[in-house]
N, C-alpha and C positions, 0 to 999 in steps of 0.2 A: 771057868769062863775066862776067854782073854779076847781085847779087841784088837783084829788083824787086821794089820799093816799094810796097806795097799799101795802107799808109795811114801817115799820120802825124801829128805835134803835138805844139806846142809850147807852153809858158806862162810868163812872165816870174814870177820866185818871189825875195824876200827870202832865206829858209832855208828849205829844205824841211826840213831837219832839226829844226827849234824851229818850232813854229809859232804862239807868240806873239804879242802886237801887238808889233811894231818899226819899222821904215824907214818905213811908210805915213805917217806923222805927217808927213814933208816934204814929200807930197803937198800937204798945205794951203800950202805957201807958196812952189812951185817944181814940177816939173815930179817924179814922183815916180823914185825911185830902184830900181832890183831888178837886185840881181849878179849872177843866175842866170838864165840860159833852160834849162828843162827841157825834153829833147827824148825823147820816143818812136819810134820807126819799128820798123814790122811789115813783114817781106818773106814773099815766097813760099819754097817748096822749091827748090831749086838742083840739078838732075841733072847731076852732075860725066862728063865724058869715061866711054866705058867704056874699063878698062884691062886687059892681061892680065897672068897671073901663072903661071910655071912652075910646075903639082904637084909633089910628090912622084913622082909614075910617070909623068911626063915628058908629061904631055897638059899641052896651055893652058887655063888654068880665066879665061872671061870674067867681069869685076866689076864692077858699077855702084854707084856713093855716092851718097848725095844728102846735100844741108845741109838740115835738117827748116826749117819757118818757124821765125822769130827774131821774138823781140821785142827789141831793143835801145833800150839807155837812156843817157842823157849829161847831165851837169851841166856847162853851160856857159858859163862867165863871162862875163858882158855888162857893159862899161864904155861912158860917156861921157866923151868926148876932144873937148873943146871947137873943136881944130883938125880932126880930120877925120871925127868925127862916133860914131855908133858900132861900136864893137869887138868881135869875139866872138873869145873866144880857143882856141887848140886845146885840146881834151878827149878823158879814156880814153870809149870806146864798150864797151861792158858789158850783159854777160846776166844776167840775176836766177836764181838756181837753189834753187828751193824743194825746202823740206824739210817735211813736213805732221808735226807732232808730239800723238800722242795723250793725254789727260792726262784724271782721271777728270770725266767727265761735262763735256767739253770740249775741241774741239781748235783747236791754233792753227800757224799757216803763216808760215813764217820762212824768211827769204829772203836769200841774200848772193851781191853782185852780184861776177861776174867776166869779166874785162877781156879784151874781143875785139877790141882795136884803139883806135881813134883817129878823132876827127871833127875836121875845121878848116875854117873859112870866108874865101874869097877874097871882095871886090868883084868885081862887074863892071864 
């Protein structure tokens, strides 16, 4: 079983978290710098095996699960290593789980991401 890929993307980011002028300014004098590749990936539904389960009054009750689509998110640290080039290094892989909160004459959507694993990048 693997969950397929339906779209994705990625963007080299300073901080996503401050979104200030910063690092750009090296740009002018050298090749520019961003710690972060920000990644997206949206998969499909996942229909898991059906499985059975013993009732109560002893029939088998058949169950199917499915993983709803995902949107998963990563913060991924991107170095330059003068010897072998660039690095991305392992990160948590993460769901954003909104919360929509009402407030008068106003709402707003707040969100906190929680961790479904792990992304890491080999060379080929």
């Amino acid at each position: 079983m693997v969950l397929e890929v339906i779209r994705s993307r990625w963007t080299l980011s300073e901080d996503p978290n401050d979104k200030k002028d910063g690092l750009w300014i090296w740009g002018l004098f050298k090749e520019p710098l961003y710690p972060f590749m920000l990644l997206q990936i949206e998969t499909k539904e996942l229909e898991l095996p059906l499985g059975t389960q013993q009732a109560k009054d002893g029939r088998e009750d058949i169950k199917s699960d499915t993983i709803p689509p995902l949107k998963l998110y990563a913060q991924v640290t991107h170095i330059r290593n003068e010897e072998v080039g660039v690095e991305l290094k392992t990160a948590n892989l993460n769901v954003r789980v909104l919360e929509k909160i009402q407030l008068p004459g106003a709402s707003v959507d707040l969100y906190e991401e929680e961790r479904v694993g792990q992304v890491s990048f080999q060379p080929l």
